[in-house]
Structure formats: structure tokens, C-alpha cells
PLY file of the C-alpha trace (Angstrom):
ply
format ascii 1.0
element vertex 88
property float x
property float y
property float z
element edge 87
property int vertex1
property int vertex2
end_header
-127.12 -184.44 -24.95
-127.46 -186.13 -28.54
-124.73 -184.73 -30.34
-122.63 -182.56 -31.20
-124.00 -181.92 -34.51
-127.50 -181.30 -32.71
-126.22 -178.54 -30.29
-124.50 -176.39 -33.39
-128.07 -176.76 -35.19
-129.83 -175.73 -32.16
-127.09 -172.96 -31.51
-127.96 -171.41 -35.98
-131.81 -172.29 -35.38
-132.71 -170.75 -32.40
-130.27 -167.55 -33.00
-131.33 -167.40 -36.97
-135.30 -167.52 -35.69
-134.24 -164.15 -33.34
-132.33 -162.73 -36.19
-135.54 -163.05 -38.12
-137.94 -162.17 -35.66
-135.90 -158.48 -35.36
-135.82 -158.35 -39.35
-140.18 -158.71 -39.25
-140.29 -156.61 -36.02
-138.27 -153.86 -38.31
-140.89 -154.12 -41.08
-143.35 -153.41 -39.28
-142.46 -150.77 -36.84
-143.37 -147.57 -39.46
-141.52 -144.89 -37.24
-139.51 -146.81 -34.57
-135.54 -146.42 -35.17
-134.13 -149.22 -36.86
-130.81 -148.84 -34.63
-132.20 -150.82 -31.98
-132.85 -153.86 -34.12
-129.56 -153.59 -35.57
-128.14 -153.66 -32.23
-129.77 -156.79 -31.18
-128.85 -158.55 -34.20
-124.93 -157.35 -34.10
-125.22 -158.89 -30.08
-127.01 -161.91 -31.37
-124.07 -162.74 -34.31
-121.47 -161.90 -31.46
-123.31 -164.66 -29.20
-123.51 -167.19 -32.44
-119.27 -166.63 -32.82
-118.75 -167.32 -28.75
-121.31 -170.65 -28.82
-119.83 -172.24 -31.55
-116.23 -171.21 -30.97
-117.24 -173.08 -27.13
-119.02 -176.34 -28.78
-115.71 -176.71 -31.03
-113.27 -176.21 -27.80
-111.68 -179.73 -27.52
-109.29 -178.45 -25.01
-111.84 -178.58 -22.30
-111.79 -182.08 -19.50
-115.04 -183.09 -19.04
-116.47 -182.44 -22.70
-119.65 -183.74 -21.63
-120.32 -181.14 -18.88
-119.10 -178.78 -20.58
-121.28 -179.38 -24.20
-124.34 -179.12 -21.49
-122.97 -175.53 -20.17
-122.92 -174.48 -23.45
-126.69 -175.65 -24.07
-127.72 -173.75 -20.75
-125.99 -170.63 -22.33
-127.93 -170.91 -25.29
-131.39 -170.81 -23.49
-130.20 -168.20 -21.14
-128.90 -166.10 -24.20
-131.77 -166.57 -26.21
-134.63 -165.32 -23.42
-132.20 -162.61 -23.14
-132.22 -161.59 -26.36
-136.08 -162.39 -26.58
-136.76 -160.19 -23.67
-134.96 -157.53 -25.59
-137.20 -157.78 -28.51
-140.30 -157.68 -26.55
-139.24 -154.44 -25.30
-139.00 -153.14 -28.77
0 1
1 2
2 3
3 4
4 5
5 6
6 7
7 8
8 9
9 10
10 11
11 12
12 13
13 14
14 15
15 16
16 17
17 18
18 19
19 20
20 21
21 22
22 23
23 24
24 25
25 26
26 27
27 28
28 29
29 30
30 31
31 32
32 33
33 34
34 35
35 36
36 37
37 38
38 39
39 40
40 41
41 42
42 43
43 44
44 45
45 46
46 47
47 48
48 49
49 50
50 51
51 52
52 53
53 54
54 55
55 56
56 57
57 58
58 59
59 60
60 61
61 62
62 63
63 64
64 65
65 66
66 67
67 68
68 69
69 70
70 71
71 72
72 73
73 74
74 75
75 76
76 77
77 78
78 79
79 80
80 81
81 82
82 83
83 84
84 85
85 86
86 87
């Protein structure tokens, strides 16, 4: 892991780039209900809030094995929430 600093970009990047993806996906869709892309973008803020509130947990033992959790999270929350979109 590089750093700490690295892990909260990667946390806003990836999460801001599925937050946009649902904002283009909305444009487009003419007649599709907008209440599903609002739904994956409330999930996808409430995922941001738990990720960083975990990266800035100093409490935690091993910090280092812990930091790497965290980065598995992010990829598993992220196809998640990509899988969701596709479905749109």
C-alpha cells in the first residue's frame, strides 16, 4: 500500500467516477425512472462515509492489514455498485 493519502484518493475517484457514470446514465435514459439512479448514488455516498470513516480509524492493531481490508472493500464495493448500473 503507498499511502494513506493514496487510498482516500482512490476511495473519492473511483466512487466520484460511479457517481458520474449514474448522473450520464440519467441523461440519457428518456423514459427510465430516475429513482433508481438516485438510489445508487444515495448507497454510493453511504459507502464513501463508511471507507473513509475506516481509513481514518487509528484505533485499529495492525493498521497495515487493516488499510489493505479497506482497499479490498473498495473494489468489492465498486463492482457492486457497477453491476448495479449495468442493470440499469
Amino acid at each position: 500500500m503507498a499511502s494513506i493519502k493514496d487510498l482516500k484518493k482512490d476511495i473519492n475517484y473511483v466512487l466520484g467516477d460511479i457517481i458520474e457514470t449514474v448522473y450520464v446514465w440519467e441523461l440519457t435514459a428518456e423514459d427510465k425512472a430516475a429513482e433508481k439512479g438516485e438510489a445508487i448514488i444515495d448507497e454510493t455516498i453511504e459507502h464513501f462515509d463508511k471507507l473513509i470513516a475506516k481509513v481514518n480509524d487509528r484505533s485499529v492493531e495492525d493498521r497495515g492489514a487493516h488499510l489493505k481490508q479497506v482497499n479490498k472493500e473498495l473494489e468489492e464495493v465498486a463492482n457492486a455498485l457497477v453491476d448495479k448500473i449495468n442493470k440499469l
